[in-house]
N, CA and C atoms of all chains as a GROMACS GRO file, in nm:
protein
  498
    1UNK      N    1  15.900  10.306   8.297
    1UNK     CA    2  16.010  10.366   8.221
    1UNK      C    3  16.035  10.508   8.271
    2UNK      N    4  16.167  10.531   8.264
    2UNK     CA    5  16.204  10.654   8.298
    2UNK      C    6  16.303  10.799   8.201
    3UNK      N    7  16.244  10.872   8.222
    3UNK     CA    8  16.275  10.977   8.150
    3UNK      C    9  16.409  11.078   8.242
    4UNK      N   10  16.485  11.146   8.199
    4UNK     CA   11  16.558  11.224   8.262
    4UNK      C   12  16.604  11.347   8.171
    5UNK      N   13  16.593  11.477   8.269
    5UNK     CA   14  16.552  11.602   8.201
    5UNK      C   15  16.705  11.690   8.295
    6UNK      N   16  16.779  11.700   8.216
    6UNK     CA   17  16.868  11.842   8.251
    6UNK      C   18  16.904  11.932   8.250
    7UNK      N   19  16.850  12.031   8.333
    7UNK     CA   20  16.836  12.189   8.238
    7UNK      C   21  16.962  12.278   8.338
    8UNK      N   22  17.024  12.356   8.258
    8UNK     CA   23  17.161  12.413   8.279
    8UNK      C   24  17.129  12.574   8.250
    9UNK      N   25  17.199  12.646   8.301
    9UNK     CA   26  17.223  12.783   8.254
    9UNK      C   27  17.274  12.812   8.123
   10UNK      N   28  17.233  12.878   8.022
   10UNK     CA   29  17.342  12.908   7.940
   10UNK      C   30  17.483  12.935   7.976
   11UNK      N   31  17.528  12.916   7.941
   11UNK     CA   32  17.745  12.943   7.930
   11UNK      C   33  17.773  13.067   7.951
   12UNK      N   34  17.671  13.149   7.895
   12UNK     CA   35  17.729  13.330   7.890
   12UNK      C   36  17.641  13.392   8.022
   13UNK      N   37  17.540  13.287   8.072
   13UNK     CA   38  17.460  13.320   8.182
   13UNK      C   39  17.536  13.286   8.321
   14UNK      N   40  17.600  13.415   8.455
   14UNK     CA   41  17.648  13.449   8.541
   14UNK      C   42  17.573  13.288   8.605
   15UNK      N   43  17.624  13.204   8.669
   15UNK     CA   44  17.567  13.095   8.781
   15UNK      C   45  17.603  13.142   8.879
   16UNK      N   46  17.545  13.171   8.965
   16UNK     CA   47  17.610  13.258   9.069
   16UNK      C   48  17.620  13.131   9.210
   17UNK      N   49  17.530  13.011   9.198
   17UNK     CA   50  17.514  12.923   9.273
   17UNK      C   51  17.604  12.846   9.240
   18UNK      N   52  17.654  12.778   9.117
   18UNK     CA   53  17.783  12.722   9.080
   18UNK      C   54  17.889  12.752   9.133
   19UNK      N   55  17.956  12.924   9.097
   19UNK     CA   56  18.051  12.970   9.186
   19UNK      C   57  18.042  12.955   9.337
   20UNK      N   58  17.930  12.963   9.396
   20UNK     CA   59  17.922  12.994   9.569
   20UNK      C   60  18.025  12.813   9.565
   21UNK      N   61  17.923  12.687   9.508
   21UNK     CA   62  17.986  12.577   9.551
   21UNK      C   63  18.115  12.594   9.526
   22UNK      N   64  18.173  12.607   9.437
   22UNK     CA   65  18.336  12.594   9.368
   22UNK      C   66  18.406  12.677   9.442
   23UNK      N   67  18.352  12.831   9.493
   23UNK     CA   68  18.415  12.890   9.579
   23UNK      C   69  18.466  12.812   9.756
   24UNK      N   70  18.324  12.737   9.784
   24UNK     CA   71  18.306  12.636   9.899
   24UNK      C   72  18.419  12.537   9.919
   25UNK      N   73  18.440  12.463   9.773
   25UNK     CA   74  18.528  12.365   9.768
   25UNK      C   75  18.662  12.417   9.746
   26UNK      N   76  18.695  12.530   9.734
   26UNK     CA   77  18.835  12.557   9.738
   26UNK      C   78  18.858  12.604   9.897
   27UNK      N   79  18.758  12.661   9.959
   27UNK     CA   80  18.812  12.742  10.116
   27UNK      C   81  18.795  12.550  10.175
   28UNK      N   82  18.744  12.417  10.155
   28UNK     CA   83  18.728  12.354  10.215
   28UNK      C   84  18.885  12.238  10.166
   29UNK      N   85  18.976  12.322  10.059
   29UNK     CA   86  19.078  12.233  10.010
   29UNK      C   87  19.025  12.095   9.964
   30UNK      N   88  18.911  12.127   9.901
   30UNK     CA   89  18.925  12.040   9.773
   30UNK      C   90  18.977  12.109   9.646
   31UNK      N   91  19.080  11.972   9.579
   31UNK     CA   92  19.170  12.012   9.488
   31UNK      C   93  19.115  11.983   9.354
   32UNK      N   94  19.162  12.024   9.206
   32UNK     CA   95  19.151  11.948   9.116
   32UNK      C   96  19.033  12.029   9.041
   33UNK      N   97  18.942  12.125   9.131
   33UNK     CA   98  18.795  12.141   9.062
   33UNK      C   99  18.775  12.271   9.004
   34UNK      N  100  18.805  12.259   8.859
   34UNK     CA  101  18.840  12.382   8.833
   34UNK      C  102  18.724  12.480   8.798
   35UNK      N  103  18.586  12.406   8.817
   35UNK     CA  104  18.440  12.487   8.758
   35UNK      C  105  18.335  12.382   8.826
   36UNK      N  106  18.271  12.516   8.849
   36UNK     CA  107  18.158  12.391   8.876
   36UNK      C  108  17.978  12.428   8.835
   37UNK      N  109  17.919  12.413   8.777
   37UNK     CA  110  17.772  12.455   8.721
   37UNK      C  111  17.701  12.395   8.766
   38UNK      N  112  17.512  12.471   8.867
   38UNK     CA  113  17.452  12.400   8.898
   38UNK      C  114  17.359  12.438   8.816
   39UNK      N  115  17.231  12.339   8.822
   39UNK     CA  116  17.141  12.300   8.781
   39UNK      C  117  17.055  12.258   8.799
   40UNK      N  118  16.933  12.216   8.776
   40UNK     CA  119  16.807  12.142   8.795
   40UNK      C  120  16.796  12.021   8.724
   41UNK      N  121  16.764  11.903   8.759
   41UNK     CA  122  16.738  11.762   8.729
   41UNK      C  123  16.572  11.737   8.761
   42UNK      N  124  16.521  11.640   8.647
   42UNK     CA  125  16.393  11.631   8.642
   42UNK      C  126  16.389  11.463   8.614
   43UNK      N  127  16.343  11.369   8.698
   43UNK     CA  128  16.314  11.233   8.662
   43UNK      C  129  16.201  11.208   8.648
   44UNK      N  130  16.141  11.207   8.499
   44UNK     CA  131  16.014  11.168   8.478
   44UNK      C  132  15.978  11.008   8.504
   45UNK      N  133  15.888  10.962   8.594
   45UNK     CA  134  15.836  10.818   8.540
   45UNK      C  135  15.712  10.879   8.428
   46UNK      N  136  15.703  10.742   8.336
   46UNK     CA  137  15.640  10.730   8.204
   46UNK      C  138  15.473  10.660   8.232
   47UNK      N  139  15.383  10.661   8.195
   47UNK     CA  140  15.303  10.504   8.255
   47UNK      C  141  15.285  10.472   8.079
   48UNK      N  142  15.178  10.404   8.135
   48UNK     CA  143  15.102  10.302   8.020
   48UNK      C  144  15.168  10.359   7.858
   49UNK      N  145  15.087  10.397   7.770
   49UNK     CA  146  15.095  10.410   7.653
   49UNK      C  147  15.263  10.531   7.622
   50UNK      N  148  15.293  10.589   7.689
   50UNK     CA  149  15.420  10.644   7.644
   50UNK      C  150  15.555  10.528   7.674
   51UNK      N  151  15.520  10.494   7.778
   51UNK     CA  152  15.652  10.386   7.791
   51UNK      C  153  15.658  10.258   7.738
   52UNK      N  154  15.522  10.235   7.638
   52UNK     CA  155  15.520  10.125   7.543
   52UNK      C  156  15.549  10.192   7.410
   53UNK      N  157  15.644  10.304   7.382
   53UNK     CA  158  15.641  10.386   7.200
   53UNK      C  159  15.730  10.433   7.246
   54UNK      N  160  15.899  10.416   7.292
   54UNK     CA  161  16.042  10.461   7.304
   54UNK      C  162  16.045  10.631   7.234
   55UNK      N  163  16.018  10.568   7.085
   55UNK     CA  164  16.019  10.710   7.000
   55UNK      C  165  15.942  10.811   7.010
   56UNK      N  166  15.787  10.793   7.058
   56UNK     CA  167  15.702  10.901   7.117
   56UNK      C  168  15.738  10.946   7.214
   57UNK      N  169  15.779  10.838   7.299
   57UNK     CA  170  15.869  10.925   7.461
   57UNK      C  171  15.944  10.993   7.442
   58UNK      N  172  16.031  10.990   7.354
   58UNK     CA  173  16.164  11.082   7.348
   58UNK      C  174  16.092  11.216   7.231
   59UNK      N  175  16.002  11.226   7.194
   59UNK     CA  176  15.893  11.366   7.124
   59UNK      C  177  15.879  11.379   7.228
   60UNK      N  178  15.764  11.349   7.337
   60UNK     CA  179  15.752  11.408   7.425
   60UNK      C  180  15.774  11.506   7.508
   61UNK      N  181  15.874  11.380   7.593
   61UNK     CA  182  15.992  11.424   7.666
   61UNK      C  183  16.078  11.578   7.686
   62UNK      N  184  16.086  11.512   7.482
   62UNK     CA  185  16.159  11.668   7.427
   62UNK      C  186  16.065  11.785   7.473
   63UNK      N  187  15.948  11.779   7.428
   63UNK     CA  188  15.842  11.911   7.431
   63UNK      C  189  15.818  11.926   7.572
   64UNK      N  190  15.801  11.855   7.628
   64UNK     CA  191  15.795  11.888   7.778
   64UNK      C  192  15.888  11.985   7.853
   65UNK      N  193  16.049  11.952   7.836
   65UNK     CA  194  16.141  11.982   7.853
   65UNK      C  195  16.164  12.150   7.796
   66UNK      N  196  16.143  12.150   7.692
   66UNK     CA  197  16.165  12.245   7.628
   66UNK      C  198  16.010  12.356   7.630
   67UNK      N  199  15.914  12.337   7.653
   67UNK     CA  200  15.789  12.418   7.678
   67UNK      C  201  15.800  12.444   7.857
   68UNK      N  202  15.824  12.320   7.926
   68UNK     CA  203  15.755  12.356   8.054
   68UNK      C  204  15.854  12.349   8.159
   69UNK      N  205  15.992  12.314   8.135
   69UNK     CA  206  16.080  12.253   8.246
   69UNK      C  207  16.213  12.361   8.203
   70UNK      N  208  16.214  12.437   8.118
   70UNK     CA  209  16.334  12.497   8.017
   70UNK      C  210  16.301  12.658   8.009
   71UNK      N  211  16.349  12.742   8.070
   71UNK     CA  212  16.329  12.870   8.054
   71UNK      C  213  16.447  12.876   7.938
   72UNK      N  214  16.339  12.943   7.835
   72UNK     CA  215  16.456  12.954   7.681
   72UNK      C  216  16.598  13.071   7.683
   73UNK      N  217  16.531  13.156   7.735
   73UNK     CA  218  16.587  13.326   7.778
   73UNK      C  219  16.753  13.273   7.793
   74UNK      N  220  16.747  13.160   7.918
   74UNK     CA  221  16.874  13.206   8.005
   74UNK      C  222  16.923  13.052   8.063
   75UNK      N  223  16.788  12.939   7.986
   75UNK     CA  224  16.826  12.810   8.015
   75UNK      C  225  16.884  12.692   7.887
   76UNK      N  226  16.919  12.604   7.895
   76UNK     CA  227  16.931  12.522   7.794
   76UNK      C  228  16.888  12.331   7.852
   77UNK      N  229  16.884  12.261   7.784
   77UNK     CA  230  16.844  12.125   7.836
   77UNK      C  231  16.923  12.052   7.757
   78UNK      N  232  16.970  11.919   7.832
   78UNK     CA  233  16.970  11.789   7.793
   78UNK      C  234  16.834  11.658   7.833
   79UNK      N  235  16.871  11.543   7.746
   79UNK     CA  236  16.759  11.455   7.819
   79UNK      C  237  16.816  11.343   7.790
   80UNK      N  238  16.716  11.231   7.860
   80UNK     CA  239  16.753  11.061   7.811
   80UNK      C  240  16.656  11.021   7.847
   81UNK      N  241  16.637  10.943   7.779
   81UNK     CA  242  16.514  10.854   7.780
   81UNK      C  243  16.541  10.746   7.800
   82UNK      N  244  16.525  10.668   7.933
   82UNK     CA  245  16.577  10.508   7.957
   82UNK      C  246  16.506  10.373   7.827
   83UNK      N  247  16.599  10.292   7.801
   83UNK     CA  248  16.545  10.182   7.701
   83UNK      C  249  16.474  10.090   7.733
   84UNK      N  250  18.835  11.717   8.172
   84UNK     CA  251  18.703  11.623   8.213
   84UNK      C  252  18.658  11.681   8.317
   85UNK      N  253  18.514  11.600   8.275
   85UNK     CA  254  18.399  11.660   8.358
   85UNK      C  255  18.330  11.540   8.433
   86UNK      N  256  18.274  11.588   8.519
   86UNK     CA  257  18.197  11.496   8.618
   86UNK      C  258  18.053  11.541   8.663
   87UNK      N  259  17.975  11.431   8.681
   87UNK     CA  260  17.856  11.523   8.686
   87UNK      C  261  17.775  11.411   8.800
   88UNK      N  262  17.706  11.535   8.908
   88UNK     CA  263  17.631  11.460   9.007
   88UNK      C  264  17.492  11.510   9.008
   89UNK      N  265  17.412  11.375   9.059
   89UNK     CA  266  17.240  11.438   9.067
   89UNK      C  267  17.186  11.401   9.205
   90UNK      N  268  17.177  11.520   9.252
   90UNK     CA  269  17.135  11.495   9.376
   90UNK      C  270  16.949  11.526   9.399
   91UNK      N  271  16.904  11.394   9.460
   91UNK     CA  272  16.776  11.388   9.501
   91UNK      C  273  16.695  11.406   9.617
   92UNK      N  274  16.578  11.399   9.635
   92UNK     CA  275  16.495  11.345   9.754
   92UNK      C  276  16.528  11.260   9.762
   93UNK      N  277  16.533  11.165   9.895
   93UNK     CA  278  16.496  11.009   9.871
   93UNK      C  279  16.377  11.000   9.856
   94UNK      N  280  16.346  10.857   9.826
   94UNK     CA  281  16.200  10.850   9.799
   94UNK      C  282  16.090  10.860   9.896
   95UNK      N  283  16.106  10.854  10.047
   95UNK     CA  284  16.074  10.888  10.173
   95UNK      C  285  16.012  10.994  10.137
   96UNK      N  286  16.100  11.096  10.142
   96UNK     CA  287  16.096  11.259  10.159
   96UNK      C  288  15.955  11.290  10.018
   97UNK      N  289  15.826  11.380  10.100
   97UNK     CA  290  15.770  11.450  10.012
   97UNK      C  291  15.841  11.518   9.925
   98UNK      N  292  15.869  11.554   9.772
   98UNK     CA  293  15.897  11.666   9.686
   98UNK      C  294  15.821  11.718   9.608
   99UNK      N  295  15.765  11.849   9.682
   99UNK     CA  296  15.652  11.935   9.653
   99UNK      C  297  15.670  11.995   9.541
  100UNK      N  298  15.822  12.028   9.523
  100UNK     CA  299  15.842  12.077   9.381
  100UNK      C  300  15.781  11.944   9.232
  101UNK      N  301  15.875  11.871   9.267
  101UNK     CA  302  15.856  11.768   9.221
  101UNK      C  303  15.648  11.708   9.138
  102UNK      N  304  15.579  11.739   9.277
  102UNK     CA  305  15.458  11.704   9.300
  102UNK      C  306  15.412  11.845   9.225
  103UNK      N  307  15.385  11.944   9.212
  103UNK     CA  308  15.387  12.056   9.184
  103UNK      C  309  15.401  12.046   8.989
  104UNK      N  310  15.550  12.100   8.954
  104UNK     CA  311  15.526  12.016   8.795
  104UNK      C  312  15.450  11.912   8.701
  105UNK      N  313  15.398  11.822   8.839
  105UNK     CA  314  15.358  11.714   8.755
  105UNK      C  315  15.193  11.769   8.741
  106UNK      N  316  15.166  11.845   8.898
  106UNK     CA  317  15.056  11.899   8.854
  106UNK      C  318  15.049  11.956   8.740
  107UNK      N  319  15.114  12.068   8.674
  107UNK     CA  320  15.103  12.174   8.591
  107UNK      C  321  15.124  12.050   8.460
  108UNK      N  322  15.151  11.951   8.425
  108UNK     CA  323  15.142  11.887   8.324
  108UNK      C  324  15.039  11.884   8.277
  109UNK      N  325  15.026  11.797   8.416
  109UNK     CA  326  14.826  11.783   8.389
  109UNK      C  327  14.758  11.860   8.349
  110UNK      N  328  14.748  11.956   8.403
  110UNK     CA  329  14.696  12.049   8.380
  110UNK      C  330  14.651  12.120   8.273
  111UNK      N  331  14.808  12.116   8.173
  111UNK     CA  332  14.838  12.158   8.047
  111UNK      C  333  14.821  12.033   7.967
  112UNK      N  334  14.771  11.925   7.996
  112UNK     CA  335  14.735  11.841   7.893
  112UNK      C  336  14.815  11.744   7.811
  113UNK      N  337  14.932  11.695   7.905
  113UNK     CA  338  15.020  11.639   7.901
  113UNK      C  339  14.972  11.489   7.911
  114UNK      N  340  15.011  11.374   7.837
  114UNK     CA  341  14.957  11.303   7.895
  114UNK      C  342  15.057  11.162   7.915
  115UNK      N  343  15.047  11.065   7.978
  115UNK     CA  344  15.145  10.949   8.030
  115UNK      C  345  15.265  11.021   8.069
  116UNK      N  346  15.240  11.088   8.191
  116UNK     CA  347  15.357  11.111   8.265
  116UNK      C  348  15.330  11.058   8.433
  117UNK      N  349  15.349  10.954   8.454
  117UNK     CA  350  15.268  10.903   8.576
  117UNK      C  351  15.333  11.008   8.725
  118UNK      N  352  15.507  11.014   8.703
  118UNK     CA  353  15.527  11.092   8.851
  118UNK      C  354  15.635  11.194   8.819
  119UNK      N  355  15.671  11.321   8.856
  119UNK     CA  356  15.780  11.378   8.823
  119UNK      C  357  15.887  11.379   8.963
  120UNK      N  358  16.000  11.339   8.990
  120UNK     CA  359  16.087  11.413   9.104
  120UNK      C  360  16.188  11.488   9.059
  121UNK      N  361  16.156  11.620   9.131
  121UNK     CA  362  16.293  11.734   9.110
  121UNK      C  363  16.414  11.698   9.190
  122UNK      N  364  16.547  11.731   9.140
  122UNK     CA  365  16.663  11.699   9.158
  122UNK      C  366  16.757  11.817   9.147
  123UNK      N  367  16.915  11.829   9.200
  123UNK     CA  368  16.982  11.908   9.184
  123UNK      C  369  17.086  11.841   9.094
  124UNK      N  370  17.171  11.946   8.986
  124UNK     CA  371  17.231  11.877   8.896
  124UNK      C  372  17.331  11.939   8.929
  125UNK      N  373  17.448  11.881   8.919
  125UNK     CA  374  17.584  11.948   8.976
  125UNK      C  375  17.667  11.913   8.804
  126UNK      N  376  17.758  12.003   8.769
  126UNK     CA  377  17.852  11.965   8.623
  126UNK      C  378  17.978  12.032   8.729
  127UNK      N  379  18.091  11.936   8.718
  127UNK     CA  380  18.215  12.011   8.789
  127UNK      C  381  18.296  11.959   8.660
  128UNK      N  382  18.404  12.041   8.672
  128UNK     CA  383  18.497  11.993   8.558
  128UNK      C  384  18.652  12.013   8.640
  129UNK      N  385  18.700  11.930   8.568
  129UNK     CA  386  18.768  11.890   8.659
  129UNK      C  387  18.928  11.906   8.577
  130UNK      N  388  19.033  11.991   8.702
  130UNK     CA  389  19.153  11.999   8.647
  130UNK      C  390  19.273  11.959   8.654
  131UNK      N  391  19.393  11.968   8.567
  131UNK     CA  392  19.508  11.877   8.553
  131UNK      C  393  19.569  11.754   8.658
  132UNK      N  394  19.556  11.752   8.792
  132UNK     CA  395  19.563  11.661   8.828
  132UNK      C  396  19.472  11.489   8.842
  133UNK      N  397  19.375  11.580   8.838
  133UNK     CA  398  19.222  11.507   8.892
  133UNK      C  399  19.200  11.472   8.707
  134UNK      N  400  19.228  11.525   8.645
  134UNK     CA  401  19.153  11.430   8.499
  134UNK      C  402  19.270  11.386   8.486
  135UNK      N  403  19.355  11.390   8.536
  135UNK     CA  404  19.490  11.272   8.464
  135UNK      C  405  19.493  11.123   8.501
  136UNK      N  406  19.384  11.117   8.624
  136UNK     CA  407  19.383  11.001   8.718
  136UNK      C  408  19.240  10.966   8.697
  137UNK      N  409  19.154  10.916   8.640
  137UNK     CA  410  19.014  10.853   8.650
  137UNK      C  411  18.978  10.833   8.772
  138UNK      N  412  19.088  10.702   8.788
  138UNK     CA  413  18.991  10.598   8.953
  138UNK      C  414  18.989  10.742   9.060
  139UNK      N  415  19.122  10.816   9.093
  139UNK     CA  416  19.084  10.912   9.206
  139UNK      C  417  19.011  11.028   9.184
  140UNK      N  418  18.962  11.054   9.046
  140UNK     CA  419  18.871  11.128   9.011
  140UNK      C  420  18.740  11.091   9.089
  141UNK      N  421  18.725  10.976   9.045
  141UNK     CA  422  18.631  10.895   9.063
  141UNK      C  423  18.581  10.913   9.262
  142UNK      N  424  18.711  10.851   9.311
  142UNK     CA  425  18.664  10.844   9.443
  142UNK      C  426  18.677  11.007   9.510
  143UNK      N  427  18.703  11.156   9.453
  143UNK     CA  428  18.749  11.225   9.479
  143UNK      C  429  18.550  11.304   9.498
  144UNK      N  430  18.556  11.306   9.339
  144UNK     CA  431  18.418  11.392   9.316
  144UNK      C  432  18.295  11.289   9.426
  145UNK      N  433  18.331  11.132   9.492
  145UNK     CA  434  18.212  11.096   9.535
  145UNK      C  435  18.262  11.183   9.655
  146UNK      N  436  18.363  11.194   9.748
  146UNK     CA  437  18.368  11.253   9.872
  146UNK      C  438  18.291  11.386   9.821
  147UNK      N  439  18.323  11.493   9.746
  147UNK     CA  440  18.275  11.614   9.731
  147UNK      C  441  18.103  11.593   9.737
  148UNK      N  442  18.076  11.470   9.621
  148UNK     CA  443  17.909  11.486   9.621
  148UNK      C  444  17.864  11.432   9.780
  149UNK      N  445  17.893  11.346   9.851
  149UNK     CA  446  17.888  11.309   9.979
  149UNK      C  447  17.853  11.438  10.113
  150UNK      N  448  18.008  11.471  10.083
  150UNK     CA  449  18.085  11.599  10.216
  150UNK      C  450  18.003  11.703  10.153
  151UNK      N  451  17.968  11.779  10.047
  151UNK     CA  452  17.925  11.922  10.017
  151UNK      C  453  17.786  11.945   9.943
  152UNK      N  454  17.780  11.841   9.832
  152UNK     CA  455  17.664  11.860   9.794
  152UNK      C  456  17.501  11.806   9.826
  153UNK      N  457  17.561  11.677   9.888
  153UNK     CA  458  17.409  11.609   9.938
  153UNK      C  459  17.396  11.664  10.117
  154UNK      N  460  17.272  11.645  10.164
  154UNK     CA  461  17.234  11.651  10.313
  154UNK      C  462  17.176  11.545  10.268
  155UNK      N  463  17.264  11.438  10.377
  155UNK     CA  464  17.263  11.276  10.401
  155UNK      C  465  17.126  11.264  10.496
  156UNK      N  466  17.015  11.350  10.486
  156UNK     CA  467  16.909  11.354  10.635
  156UNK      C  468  16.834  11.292  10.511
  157UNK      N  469  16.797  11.396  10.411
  157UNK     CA  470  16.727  11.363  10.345
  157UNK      C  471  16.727  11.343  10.150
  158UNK      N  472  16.862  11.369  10.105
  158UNK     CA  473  16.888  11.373   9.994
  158UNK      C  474  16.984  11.248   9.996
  159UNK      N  475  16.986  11.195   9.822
  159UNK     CA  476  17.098  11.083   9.809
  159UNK      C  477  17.132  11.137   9.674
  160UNK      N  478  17.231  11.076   9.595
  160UNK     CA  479  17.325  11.158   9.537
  160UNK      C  480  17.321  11.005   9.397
  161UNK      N  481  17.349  11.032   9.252
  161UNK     CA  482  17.456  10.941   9.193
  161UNK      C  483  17.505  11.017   9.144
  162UNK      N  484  17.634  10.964   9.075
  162UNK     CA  485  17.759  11.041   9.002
  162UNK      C  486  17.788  10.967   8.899
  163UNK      N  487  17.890  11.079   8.788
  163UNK     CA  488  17.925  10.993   8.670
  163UNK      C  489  18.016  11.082   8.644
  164UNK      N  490  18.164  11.036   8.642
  164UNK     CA  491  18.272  11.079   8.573
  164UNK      C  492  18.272  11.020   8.426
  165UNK      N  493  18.273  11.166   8.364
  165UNK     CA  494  18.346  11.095   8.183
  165UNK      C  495  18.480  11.052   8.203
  166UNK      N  496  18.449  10.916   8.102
  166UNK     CA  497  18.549  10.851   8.056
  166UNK      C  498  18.695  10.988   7.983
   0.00000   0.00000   0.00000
């Protein structure tokens, strides 16, 4: 089973790597893209006893995410927990 | 609308980062997390022409994740335009 962890900049936090791409894709005439935000992606595999308890995985997951993968200051997270 | 890409290692490719976190789990006493891989998370949002059209949304943001955001040597990419 697989876990997936997405941690983003806050909104009021400067991405300065977001802009470089979005800046990239306009000198390269791509159209249409009016923002662009990067980020870090985390694909947990699960083993034995967490990927047999859906609902403990997704506690987990959460605490993981949010203690060890999530700088609070200046980051924020999403997650999913595959079924 | 927004579109969002995650770009990876392939599974080939060592990811030390990746290998690295999962250490520090351990470490910290984490437990049933069998493997972690780090990823890049791209959020583009996308404007008046490009969200008025889905399907060329669609085939628009894969050229971008393709042409700009992945290195096809050793990274692979999926995508997901909102509905």
């Amino acid at each position: 089973m697989k876990a997936h962890v997405y941690v983003t900049l806050k909104r009021s936090v400067l991405d300065a790597q977001g802009q470089t791409v979005a800046g990239a894709l306009r000198r390269m005439d791509f159209k249409g893209i009016a923002d662009v935000r990067q980020g870090k992606y985390f694909q947990l595999t699960l083993d034995g006893s967490l990927a047999a308890d859906p609902a403990r995985a997704q506690v987990e997951v959460e605490r993981i995410a949010r203690e060890v993968l999530t700088n609070p200051v200046i980051e924020e997270f999403t997650l999913r927990v595959e079924p």
